[in-house]
MDTraj code that builds the backbone (N, CA, C; nanometers):
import mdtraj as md
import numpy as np

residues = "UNK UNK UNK UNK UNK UNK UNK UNK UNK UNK UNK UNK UNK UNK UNK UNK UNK UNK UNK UNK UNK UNK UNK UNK UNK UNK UNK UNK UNK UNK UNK UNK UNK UNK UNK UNK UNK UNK UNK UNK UNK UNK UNK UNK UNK UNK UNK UNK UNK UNK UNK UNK UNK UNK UNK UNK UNK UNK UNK UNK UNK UNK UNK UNK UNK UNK UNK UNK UNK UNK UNK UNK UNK UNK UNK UNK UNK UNK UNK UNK UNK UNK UNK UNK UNK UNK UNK UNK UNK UNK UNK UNK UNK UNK UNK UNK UNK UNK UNK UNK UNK UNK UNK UNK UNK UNK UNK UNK UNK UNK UNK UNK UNK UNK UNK UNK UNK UNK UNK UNK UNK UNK UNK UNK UNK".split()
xyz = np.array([
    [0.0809, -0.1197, 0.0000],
    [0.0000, 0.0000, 0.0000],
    [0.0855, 0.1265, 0.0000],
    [0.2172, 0.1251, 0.0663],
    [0.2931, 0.2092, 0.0515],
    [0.3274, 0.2724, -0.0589],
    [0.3292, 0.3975, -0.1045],
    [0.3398, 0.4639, -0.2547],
    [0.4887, 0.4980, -0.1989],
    [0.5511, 0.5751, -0.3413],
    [0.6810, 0.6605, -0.3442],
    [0.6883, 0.7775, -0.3338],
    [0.5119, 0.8350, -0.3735],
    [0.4658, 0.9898, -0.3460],
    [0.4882, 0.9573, -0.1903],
    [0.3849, 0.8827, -0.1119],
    [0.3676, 0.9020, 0.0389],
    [0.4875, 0.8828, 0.1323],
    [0.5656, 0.7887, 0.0979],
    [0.7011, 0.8028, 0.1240],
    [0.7633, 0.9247, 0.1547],
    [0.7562, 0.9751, 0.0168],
    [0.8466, 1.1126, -0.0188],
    [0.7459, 1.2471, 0.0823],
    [0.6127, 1.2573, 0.0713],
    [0.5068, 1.3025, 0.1185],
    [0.5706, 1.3109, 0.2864],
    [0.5320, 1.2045, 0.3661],
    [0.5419, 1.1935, 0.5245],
    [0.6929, 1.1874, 0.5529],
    [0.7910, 1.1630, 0.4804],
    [0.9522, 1.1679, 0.5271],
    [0.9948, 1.2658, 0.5145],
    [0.9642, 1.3561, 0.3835],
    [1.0539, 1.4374, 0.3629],
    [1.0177, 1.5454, 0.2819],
    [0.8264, 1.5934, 0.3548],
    [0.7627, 1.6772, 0.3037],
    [0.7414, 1.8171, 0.4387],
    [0.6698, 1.8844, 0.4358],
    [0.6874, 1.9690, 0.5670],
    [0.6839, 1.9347, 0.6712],
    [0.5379, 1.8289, 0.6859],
    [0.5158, 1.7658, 0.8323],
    [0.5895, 1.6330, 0.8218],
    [0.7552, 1.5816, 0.8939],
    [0.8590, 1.4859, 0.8944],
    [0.7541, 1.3909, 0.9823],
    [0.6675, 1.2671, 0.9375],
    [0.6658, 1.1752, 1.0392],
    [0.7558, 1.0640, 1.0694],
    [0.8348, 1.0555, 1.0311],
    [0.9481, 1.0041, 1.0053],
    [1.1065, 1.0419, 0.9392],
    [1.2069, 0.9362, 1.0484],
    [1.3236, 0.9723, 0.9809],
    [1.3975, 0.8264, 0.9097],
    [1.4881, 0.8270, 0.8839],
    [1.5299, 0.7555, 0.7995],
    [1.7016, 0.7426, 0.8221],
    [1.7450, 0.6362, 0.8590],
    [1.9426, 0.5697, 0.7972],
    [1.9718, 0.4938, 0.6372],
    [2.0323, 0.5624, 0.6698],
    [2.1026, 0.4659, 0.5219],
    [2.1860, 0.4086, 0.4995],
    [2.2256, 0.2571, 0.5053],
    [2.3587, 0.1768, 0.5644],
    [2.3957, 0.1394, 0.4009],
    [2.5479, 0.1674, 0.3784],
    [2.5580, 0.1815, 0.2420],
    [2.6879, 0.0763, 0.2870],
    [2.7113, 0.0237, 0.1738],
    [2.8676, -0.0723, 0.1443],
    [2.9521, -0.0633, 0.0563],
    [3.0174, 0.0123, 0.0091],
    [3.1101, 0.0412, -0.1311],
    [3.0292, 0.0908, -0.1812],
    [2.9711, 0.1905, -0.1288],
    [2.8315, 0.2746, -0.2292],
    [2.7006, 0.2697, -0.2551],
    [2.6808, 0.1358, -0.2143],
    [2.5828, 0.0630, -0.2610],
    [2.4751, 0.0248, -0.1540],
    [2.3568, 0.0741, -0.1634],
    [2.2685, 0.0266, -0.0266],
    [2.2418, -0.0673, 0.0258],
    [2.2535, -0.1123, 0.1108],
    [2.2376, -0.2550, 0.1876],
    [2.1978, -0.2862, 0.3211],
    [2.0637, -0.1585, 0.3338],
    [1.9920, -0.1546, 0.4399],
    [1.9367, -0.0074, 0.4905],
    [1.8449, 0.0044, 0.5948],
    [1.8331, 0.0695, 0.6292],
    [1.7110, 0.0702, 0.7475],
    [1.6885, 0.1810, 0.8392],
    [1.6535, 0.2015, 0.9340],
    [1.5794, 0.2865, 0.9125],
    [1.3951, 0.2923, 0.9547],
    [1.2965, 0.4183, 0.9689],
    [1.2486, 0.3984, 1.0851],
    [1.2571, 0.5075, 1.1228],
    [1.2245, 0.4724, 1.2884],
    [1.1362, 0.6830, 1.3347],
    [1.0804, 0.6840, 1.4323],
    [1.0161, 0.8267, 1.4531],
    [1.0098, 0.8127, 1.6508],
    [0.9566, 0.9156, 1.6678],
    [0.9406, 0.9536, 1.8382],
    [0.8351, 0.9081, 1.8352],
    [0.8251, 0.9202, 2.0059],
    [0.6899, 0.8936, 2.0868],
    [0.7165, 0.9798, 2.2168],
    [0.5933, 0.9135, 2.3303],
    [0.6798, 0.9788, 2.4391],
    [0.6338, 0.8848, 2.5392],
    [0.6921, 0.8874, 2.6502],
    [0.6582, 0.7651, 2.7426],
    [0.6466, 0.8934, 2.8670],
    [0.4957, 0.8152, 2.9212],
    [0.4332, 0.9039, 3.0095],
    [0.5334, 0.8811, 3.1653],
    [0.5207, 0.7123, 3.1455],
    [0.6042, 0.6367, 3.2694],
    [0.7894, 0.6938, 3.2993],
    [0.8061, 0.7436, 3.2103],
    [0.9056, 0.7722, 3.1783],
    [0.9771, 0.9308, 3.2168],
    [0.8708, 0.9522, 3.1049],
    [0.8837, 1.1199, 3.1480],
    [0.9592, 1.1933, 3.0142],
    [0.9925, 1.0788, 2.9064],
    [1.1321, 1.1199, 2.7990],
    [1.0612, 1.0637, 2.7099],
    [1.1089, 1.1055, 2.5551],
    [1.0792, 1.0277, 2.4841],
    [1.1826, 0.9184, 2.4374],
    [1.0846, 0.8115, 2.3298],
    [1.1331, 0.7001, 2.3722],
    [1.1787, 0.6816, 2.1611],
    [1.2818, 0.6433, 2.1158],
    [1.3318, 0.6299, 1.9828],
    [1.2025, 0.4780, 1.9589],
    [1.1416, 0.5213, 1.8432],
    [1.0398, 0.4034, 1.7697],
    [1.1230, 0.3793, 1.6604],
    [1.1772, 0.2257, 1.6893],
    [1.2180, 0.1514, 1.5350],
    [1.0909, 0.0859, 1.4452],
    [1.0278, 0.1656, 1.3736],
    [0.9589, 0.1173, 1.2605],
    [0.9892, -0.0245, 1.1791],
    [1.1123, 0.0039, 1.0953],
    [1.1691, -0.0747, 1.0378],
    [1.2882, -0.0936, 1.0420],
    [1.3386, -0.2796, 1.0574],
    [1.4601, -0.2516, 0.9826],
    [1.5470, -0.3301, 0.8785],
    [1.5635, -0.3068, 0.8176],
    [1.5886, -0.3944, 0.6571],
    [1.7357, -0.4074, 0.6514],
    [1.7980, -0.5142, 0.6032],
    [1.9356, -0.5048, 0.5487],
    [1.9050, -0.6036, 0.4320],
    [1.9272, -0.6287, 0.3448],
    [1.9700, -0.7245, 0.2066],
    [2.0061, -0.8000, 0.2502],
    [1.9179, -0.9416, 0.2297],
    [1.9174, -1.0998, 0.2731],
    [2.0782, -1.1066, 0.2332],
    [2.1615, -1.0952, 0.1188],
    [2.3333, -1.1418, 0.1514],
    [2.4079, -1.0733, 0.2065],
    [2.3352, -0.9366, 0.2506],
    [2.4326, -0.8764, 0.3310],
    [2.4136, -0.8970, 0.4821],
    [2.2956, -0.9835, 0.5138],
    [2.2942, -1.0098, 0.6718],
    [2.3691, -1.0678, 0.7215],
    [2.4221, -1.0469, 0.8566],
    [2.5688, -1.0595, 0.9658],
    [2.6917, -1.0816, 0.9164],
    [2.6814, -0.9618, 0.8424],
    [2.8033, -0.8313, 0.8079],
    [2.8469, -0.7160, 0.8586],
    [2.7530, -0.7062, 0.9513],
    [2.7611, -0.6087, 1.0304],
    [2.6394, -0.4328, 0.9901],
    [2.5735, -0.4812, 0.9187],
    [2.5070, -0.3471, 0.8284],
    [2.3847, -0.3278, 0.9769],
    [2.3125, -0.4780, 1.0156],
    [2.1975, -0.4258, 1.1053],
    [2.2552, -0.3428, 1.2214],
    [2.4034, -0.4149, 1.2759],
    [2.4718, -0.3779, 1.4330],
    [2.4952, -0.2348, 1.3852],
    [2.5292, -0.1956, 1.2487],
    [2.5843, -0.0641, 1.2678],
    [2.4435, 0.0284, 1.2465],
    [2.3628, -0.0034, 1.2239],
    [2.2184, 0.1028, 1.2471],
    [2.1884, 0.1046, 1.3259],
    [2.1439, -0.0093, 1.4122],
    [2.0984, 0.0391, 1.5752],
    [2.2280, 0.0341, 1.6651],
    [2.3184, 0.0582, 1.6130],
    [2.4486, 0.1404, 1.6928],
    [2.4108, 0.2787, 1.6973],
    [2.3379, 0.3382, 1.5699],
    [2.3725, 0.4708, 1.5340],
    [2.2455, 0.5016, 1.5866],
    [2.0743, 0.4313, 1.5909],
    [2.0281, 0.4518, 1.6596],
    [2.0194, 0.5172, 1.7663],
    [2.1184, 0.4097, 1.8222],
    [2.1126, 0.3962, 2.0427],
    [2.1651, 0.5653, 2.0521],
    [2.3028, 0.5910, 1.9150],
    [2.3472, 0.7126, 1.9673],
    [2.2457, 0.8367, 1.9366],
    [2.1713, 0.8332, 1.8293],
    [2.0697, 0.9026, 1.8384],
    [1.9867, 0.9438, 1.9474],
    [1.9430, 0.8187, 1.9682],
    [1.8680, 0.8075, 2.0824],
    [1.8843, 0.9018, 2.1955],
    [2.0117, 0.8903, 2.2866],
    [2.0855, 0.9269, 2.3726],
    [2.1168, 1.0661, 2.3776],
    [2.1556, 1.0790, 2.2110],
    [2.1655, 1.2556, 2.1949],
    [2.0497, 1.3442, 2.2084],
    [1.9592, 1.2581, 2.1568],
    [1.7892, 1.3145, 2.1719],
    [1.7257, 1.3175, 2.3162],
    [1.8303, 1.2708, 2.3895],
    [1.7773, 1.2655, 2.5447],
    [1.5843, 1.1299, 2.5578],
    [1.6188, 1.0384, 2.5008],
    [1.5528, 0.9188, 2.4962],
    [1.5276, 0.8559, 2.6270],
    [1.5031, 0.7838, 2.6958],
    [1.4829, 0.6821, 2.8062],
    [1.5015, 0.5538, 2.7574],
    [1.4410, 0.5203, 2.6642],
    [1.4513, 0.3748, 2.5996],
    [1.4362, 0.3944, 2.3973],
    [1.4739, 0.2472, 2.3660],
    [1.4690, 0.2507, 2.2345],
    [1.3663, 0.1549, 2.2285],
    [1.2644, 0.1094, 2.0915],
    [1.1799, 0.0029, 2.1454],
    [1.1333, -0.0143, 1.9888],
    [1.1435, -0.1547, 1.9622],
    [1.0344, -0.1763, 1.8434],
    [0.9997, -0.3420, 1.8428],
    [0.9126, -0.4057, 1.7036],
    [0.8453, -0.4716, 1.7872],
    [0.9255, -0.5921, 1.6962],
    [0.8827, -0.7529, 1.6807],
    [1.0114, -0.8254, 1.6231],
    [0.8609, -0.9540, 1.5757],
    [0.8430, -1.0505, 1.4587],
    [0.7111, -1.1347, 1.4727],
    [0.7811, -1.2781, 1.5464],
    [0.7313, -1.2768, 1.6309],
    [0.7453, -1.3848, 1.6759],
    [0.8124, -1.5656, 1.6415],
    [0.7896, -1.5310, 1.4670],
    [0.8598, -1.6492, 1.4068],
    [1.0209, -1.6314, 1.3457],
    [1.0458, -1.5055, 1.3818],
    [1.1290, -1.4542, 1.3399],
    [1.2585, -1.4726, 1.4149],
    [1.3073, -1.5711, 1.4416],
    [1.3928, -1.6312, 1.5540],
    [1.5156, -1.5743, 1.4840],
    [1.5911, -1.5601, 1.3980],
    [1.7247, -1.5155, 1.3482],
    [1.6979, -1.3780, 1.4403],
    [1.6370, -1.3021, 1.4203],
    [1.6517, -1.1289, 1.4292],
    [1.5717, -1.1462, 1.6170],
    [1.4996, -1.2848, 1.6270],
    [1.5383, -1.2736, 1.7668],
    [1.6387, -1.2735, 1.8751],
    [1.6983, -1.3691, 1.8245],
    [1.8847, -1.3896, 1.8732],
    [1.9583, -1.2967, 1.8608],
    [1.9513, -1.2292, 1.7557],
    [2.0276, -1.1064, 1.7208],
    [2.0162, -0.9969, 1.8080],
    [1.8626, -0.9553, 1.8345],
    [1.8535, -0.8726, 1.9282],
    [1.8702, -0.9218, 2.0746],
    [1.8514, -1.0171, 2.1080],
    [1.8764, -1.0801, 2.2587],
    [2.0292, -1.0904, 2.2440],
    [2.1342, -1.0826, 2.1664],
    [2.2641, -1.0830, 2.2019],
    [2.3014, -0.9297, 2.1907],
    [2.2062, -0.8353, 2.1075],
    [2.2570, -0.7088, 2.1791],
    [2.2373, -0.6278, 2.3192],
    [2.1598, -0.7744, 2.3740],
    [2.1075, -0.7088, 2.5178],
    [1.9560, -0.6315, 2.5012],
    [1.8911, -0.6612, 2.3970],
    [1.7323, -0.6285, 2.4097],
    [1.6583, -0.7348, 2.4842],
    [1.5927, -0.6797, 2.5410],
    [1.4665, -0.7492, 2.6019],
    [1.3492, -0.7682, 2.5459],
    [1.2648, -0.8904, 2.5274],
    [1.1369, -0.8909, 2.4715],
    [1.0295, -0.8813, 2.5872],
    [0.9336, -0.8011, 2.4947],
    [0.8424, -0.7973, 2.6072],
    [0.7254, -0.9266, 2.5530],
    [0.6556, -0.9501, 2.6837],
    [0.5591, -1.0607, 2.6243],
    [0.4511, -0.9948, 2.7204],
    [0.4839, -0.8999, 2.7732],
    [0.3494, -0.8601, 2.8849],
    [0.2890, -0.7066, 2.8143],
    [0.2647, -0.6975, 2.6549],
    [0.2229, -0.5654, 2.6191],
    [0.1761, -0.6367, 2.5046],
    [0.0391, -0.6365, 2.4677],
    [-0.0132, -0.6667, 2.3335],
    [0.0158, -0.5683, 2.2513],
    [0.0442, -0.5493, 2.1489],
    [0.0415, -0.4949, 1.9955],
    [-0.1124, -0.4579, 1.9952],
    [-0.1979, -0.3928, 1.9516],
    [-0.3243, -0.3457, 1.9525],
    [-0.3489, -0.2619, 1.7978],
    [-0.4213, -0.3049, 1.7306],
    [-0.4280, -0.2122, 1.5890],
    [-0.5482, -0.2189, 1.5349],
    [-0.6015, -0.0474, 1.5003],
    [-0.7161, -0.0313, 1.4171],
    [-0.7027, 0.0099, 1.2677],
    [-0.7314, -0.0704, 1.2141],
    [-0.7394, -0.0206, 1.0479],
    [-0.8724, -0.0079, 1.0229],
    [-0.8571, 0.0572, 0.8807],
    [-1.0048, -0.0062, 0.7963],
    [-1.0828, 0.0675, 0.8636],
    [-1.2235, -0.0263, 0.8662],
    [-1.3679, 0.0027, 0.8548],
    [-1.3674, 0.0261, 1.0282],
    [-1.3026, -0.0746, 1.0915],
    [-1.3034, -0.0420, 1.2399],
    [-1.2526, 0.1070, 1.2876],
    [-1.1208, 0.0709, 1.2405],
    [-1.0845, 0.2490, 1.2217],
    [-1.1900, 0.3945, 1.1817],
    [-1.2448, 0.3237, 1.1187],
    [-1.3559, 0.4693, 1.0221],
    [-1.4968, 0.4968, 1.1252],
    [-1.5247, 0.3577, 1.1948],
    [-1.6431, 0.3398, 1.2695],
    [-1.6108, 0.4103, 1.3784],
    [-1.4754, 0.3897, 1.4326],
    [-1.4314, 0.4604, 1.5499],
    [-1.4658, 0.6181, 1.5681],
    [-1.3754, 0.6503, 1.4175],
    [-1.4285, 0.8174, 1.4234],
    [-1.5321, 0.8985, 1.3940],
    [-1.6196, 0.7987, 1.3802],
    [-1.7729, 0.8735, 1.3298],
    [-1.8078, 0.9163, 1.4791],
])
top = md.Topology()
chain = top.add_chain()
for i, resn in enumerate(residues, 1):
    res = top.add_residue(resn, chain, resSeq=i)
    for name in ("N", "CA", "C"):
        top.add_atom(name, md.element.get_by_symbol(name[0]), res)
traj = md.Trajectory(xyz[None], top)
């Protein structure tokens, strides 16, 4: 559903809902990171949202994912963050390991919750 207008539109039109990394290799792209704010009430800070994160199936553990949410965390930190947080599917055991050896934690005590569609539309009437 994603267009290249809306892309271009919400990233990198007046209102930024998003930002964007670009993990390049001899020039050449081989991943990247979209991620935006929030704010955590519990907290008191806001908190870095990883949206997405992609690297090129032959370029995985090469180091392209470690060096985005490296650059993340430092984002993060510079932005005065509390936590970093995004979400991982459950069958997805490679990029689970991956993140449990960078020292992420999964949560299993917070459902995911989502309105699209017609539910969505019913809501705002």
């Amino acid at each position: 559903m994603a267009t290249a207008a809306n892309v271009r539109r919400h990233g990198f039109g007046r209102r930024r809902y998003f930002e964007v990394l670009i993990c390049r290799r001899g020039g050449a792209v081989v991943g990247f990171a979209l991620y935006f704010f929030t704010y955590s009430t519990f907290l008191g800070r806001p908190t870095l949202y990883l949206e997405d994160l992609f690297v090129l199936p032959q370029e995985r553990g090469r180091g392209a994912g470690r060096a985005l949410l490296g650059e993340l965390a430092r984002i993060a930190l510079r932005r005065g963050c509390g936590r970093m947080e995004w979400a991982v599917l459950d069958w997805n055991t490679p990029s689970i390991r991956f993140y449990k050896r960078l020292g992420a934690k999964l949560r299993r005590d917070w459902i995911l919750t989502r309105l699209t569609g017609a539910a969505l539309r019913r809501l705002a009437r």
